[in-house]
TORGUPA-314113 format. One record per residue (C-alpha): x, y negated, z; residue in one letter. Coordinates in steps of 0.1 Angstrom, whole numbers, plus 2048, in hexadecimal, padded with zeros to 3 digits. Last residue first. Example, Ala and Ser with C-alpha at 12.3 -4.5 7.8 and 13.67 -1.06 7.14 Angstrom:
residues 2
88980B847S 87B82D84EA 
***
This chain:
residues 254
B659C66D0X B709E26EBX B7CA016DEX B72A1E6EEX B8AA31705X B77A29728X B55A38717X B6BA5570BX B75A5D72CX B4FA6073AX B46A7471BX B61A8C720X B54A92745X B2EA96739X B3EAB171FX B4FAC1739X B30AC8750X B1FAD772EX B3FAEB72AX B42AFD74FX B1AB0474DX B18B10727X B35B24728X B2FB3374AX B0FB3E73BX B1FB4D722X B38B65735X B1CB7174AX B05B7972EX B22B8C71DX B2CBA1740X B04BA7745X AFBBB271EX AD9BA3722X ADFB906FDX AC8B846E5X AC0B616F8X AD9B5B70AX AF3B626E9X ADEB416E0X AE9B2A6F8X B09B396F5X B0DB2D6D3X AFCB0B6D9X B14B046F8X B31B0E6E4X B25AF46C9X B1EAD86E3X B44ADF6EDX B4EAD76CCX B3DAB96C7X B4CAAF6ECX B6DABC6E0X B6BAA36BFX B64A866CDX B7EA8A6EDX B98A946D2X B92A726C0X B91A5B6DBX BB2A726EEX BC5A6D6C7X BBBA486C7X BC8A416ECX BEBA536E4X BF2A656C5X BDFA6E6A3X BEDA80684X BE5AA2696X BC6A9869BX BBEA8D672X BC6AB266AX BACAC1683X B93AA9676X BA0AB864FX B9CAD865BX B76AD3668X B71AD568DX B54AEF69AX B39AE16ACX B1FAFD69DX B37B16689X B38B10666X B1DB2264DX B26B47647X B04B5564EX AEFB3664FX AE5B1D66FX AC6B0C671X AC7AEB685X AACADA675X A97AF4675X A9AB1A679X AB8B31682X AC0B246A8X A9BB2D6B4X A96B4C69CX A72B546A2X A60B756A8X A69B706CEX A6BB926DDX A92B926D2X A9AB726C6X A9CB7769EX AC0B7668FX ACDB5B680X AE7B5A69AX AF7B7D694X B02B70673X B18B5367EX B31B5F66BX B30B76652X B29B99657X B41BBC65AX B50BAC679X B78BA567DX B81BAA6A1X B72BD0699X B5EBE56B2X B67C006CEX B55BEE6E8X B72BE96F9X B87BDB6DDX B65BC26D6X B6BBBA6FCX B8FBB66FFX B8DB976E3X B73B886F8X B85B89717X BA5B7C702X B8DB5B6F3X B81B56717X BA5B55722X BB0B3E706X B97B2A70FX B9CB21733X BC2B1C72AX BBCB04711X BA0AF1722X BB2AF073FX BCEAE172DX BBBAC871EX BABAB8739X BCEAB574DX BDCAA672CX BBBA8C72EX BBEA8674EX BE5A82751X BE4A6B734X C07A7371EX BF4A746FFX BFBA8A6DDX C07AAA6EBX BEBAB0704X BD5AA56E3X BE3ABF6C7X BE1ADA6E8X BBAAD16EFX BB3AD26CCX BC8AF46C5X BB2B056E5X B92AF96D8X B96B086B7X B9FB2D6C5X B7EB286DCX B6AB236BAX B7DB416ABX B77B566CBX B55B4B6CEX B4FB556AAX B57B7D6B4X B4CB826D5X B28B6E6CCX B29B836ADX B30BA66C1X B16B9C6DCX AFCB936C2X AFFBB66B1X B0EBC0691X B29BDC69AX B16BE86B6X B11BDC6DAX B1BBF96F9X AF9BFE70DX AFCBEA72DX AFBBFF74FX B1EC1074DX B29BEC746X B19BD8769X B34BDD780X B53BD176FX B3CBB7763X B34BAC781X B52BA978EX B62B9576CX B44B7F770X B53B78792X B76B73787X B6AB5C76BX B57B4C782X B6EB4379CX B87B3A77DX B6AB20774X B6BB12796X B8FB0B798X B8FAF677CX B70AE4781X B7DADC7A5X B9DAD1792X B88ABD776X B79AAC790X B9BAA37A7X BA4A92786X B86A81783X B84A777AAX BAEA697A2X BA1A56786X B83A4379CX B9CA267A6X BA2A1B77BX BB1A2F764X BC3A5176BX BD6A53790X BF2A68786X BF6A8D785X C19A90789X C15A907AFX C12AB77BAX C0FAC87DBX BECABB7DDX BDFADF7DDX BC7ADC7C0X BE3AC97AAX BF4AED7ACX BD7AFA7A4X BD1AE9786X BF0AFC775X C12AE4776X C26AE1754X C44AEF750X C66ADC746X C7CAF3751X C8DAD4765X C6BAC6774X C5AAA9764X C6BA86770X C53A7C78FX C35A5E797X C25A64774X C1CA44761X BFBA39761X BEDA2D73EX BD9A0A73DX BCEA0271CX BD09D9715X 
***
């Protein structure tokens, strides 16, 4: 039978939600222990985790702010304006999974989860969104999709995501990203089978954010876009490991 801890206090009048900080500070005891005596360490994870991606947001905001008279602006059709542009769609996804989900369950880990998720993406997605506006170029580019990772790797000769079995077309879906009719079968879903199925699809789409910044890396020395990626691929490959764990404990047992 599914254990589910129940949260030690009524939520507040307003009905607002508490930010991972204020969990940070111990000054709040709705989060529950999770499942099992190791919830409370996950929980005090994804808080660290948390806390740690905002450091490095601010930070690669810093260094950006002092690095743009040095990088040359990107144009219209460059790496850096794809990356901007189908990062914001992928992040756009990722923030309605994690809301369809944090509406679905009432596990504090996995609401706690999503809601970072939300809000950490919907601040990349803005960042990205000020960029192209900053650069002077269109949120709409003048290619399909995916275009700018077909490209050859500068110095390379060779197209390392563009080749092979992993090729990817102008146009062709997003790597990781959830189709309509996955999206669709979510929203149908509540409790233990909607936090199974989210965790599957998140850590697919995660692997697909990792890909696409992966291979901005490799075209890109633009400083503030290199920075941005890089915390992409470090604060999403550490949650991928953490929605694996959770959806080992979700799995049904035969």
């Amino acid at each position: 039978m599914t254990r589910r801890a129940e949260p030690a206090t009524e939520p507040d009048a307003d009905g607002a939600e508490p930010g991972p900080l204020d969990a940070a500070t111990g000054h709040d005891e709705r989060r529950g222990t999770g499942r099992g005596g190791s919830g409370g360490s996950r929980v005090a994870a994804i808080v660290v985790a948390s806390v740690a991606i905002v450091i490095v947001a601010i930070a690669a905001f810093a260094i950006g702010r002092l690095s743009t008279l040095d990088d040359p602006t990107p144009t219209n059709t460059s790496a850096e304006a794809g990356f901007a542009r189908d990062m914001q769609v992928h992040h756009q996804q990722g923030v309605e999974l994690a809301l369809i989900v944090r509406d679905a369950t009432d596990d504090d880990e996995i609401r706690l989860l999503a809601y970072d998720m939300a809000t950490t993406q919907a601040q990349q997605a803005g960042q990205m969104y000020g960029w192209l506006s900053a650069w002077g170029l269109p949120q709409a580019g003048s290619e399909p999709s995916m275009t700018w990772m077909t490209r050859p790797v500068p110095g390379s000769g060779h197209d390392a995501h563009g080749s092979g079995a992993g090729a990817h077309e102008p146009g062709a879906p997003m790597p990781g990203l959830a189709t309509p009719e996955q999206v669709a079968e979510l929203r149908t879903l509540s409790g233990e089978a909607a936090e199974r199925r989210f965790l599957e699809l998140m850590i697919a789409h995660h692997r697909g954010a990792v890909e696409m910044a992966d291979a901005l890396l490799e075209r890109s020395s633009n400083d503030v876009v290199t920075a941005l990626a890089r915390s992409i691929v470090a604060s999403q490959t550490s949650e991928i490991e953490l929605m694996q764990q959770l959806l080992a404990e979700r799995s049904p047992t035969g």
